[in-house]
GUBANU-613660 format. One record per residue (C-alpha): residue in one letter; x, y, z. Coordinates in steps of 0.05 Angstrom, whole numbers, padded with zeros to 5 digits, always signed. Layout:
! GUBANU-613660
<r code="a" x="X" y="Y" z="Z"/>
...
//
This chain:
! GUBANU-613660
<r code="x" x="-00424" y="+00729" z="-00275"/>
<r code="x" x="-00431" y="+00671" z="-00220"/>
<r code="x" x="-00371" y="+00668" z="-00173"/>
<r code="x" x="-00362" y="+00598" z="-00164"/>
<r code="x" x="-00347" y="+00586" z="-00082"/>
<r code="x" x="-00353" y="+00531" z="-00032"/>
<r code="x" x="-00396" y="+00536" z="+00033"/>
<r code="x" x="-00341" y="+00556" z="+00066"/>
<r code="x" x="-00328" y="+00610" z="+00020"/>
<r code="x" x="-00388" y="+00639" z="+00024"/>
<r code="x" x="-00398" y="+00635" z="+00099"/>
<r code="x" x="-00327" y="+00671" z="+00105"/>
<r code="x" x="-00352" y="+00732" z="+00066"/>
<r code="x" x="-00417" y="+00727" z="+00093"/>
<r code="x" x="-00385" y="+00734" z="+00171"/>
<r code="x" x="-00337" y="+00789" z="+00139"/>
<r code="x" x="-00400" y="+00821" z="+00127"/>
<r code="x" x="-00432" y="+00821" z="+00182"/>
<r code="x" x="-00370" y="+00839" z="+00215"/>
<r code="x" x="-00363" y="+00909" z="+00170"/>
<r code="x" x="-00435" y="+00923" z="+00183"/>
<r code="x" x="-00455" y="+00904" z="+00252"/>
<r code="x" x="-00386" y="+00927" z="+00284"/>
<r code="x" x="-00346" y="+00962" z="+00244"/>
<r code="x" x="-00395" y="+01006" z="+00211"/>
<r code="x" x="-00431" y="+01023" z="+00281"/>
<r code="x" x="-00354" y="+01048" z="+00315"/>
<r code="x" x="-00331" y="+01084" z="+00255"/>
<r code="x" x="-00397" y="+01127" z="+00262"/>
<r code="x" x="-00384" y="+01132" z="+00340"/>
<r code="x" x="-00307" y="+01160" z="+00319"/>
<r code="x" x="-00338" y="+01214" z="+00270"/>
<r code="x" x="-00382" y="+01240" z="+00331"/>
<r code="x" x="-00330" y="+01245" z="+00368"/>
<r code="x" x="-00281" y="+01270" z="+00324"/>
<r code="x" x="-00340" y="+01323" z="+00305"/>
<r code="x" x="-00352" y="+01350" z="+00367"/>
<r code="x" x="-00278" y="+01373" z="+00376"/>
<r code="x" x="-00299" y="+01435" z="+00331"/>
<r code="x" x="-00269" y="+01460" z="+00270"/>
<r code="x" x="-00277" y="+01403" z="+00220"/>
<r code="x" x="-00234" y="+01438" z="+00162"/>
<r code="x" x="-00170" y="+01420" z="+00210"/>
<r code="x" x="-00194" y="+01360" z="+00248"/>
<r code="x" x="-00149" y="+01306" z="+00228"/>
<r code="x" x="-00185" y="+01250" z="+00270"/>
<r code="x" x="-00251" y="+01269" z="+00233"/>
<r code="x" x="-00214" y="+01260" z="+00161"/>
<r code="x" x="-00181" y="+01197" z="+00183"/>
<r code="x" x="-00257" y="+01176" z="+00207"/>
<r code="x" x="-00294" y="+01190" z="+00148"/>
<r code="x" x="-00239" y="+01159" z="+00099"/>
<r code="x" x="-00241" y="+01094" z="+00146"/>
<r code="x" x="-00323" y="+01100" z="+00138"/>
<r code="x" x="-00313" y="+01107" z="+00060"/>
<r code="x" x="-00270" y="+01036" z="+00060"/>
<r code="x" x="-00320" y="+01000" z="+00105"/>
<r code="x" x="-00381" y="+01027" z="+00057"/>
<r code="x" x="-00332" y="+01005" z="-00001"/>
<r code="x" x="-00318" y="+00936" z="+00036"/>
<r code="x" x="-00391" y="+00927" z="+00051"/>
<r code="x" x="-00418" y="+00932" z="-00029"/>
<r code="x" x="-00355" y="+00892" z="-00045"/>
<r code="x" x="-00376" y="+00830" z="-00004"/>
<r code="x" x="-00448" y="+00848" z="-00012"/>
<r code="x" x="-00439" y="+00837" z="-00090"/>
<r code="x" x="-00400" y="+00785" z="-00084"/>
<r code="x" x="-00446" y="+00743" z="-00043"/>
<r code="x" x="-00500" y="+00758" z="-00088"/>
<r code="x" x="-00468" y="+00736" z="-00159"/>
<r code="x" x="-00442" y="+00669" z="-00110"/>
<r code="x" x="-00453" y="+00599" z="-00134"/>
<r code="x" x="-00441" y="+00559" z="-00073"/>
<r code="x" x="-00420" y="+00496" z="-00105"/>
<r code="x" x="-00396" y="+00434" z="-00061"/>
<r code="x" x="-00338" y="+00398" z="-00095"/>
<r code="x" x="-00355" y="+00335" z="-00062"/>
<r code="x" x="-00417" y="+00321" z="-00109"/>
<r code="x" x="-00379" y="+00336" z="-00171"/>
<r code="x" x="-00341" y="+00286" z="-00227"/>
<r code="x" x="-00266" y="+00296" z="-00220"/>
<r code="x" x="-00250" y="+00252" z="-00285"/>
<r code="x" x="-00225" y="+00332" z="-00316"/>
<r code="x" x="-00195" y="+00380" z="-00274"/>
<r code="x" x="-00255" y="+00426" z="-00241"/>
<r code="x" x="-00273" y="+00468" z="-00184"/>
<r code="x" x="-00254" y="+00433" z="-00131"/>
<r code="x" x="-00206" y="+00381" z="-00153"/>
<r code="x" x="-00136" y="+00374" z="-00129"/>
<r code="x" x="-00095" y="+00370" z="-00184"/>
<r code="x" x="-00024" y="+00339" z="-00182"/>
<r code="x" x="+00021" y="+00368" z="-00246"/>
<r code="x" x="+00099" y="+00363" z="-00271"/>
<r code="x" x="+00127" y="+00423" z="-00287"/>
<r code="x" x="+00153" y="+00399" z="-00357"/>
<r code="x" x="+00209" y="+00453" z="-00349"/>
<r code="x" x="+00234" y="+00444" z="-00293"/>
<r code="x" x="+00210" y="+00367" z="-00268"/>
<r code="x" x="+00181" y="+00384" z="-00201"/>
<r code="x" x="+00118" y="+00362" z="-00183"/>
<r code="x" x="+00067" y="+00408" z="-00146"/>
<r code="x" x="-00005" y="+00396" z="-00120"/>
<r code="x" x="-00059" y="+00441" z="-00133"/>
<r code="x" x="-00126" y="+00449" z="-00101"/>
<r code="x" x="-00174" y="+00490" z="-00142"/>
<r code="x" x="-00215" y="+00538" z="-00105"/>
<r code="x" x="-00260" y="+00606" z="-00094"/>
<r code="x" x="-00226" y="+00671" z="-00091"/>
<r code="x" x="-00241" y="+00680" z="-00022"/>
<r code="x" x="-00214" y="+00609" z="-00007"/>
<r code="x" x="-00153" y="+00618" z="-00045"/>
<r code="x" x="-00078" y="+00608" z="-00011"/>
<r code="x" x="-00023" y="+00587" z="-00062"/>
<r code="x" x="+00029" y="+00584" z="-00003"/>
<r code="x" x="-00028" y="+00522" z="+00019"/>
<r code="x" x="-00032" y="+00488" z="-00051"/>
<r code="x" x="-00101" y="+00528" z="-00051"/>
<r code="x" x="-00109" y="+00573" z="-00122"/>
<r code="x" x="-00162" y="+00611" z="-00143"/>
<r code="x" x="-00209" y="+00589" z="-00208"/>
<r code="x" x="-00188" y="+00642" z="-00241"/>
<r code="x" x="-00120" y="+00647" z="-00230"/>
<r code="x" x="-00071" y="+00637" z="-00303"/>
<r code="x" x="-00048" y="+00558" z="-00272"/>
<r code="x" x="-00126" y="+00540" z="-00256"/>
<r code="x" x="-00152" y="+00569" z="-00322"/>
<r code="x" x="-00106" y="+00537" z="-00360"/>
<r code="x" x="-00122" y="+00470" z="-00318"/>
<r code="x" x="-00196" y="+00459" z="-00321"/>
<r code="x" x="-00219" y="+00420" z="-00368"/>
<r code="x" x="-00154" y="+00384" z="-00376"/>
<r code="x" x="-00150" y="+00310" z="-00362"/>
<r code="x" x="-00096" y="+00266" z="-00330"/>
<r code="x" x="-00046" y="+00253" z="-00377"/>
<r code="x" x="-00054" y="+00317" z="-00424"/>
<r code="x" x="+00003" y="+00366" z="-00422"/>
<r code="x" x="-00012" y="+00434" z="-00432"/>
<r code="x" x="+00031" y="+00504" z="-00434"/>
<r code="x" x="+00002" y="+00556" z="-00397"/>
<r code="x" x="+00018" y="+00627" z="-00391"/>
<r code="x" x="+00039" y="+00652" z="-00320"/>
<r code="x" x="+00066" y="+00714" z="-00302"/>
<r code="x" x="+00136" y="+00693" z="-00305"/>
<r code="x" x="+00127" y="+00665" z="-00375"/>
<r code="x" x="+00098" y="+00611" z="-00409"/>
<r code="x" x="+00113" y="+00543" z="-00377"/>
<r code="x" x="+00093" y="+00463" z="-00406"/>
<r code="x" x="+00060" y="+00418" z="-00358"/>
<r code="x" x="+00025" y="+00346" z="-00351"/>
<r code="x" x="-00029" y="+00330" z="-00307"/>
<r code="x" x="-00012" y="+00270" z="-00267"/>
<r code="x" x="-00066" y="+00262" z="-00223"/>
<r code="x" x="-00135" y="+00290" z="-00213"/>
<r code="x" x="-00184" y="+00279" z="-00143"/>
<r code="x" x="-00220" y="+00308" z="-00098"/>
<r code="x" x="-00183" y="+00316" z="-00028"/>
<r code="x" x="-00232" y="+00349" z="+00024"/>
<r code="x" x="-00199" y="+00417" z="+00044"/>
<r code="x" x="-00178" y="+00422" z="+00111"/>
<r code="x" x="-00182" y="+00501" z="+00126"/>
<r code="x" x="-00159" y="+00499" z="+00193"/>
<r code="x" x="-00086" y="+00476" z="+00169"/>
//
């Protein structure tokens, strides 16, 4: 399935990437030499600790790798923000409580709810897209179900350095 993302997204992972296989990869494998030519390998904690840290970078690596590859790098810019989509910033009223948040709808890589930036697929997005301003809607979050109306819908370029 196509992992919606924005080019920023996508060149974040892709650096990550490069990181955990140019760098990170290369020193882990210097560390097992090491740690392998103190003898013994049945008690050689620093050899265990090596190979476990080589088993999460190899884990990291086809992570990101498959990632990248099922990305759609999509720019929000080019898009109609008439209905809440990838990309839109989304301004809502918690029905329940009457406070107003502001939402920007993003890529899981991109995504920072303590910024106003939430994944696509996170329970407040899904039950957003698609929605238009004015429709109220009761989504299911983890702390329960809770009624909202959209009150505004745009596109805001994101700012990541923030």
């Amino acid at each position: 399935m196509a992992e919606p993302m924005s080019k920023y997204g996508f060149s974040k992972l892709s650096q990550a990437l490069k990181n955990l296989k140019e760098i990170e990869r290369p020193q882990v494998a210097k560390e097992i030499d090491i740690a392998r030519s103190h003898g013994d390998l049945k008690e050689n904690a620093e050899y265990h600790a090596a190979k476990e840290k080589q088993n999460f970078i190899e884990f990291k690596i086809n992570e990101l790798s498959a990632m990248l590859a099922n990305a759609e790098v999509i720019d929000p810019a080019t898009l109609k923000h008439d209905k809440v989509s990838f990309g839109s910033t989304v301004t809502i009223l918690n029905l329940d409580t009457e406070k107003e948040m502001v939402y920007t709808i993003v890529g899981i890589t991109e995504s920072n709810p303590s910024k106003g930036l939430i994944s696509f697929n996170s329970p407040l997005a899904s039950g957003l897209i698609g929605k238009e301003e004015g429709d109220e809607t009761t989504i299911k979050l983890p702390s329960g179900e809770t009624d909202f109306e959209i009150l505004k819908i745009e596109y805001k370029p994101i700012n990541y350095d923030d």
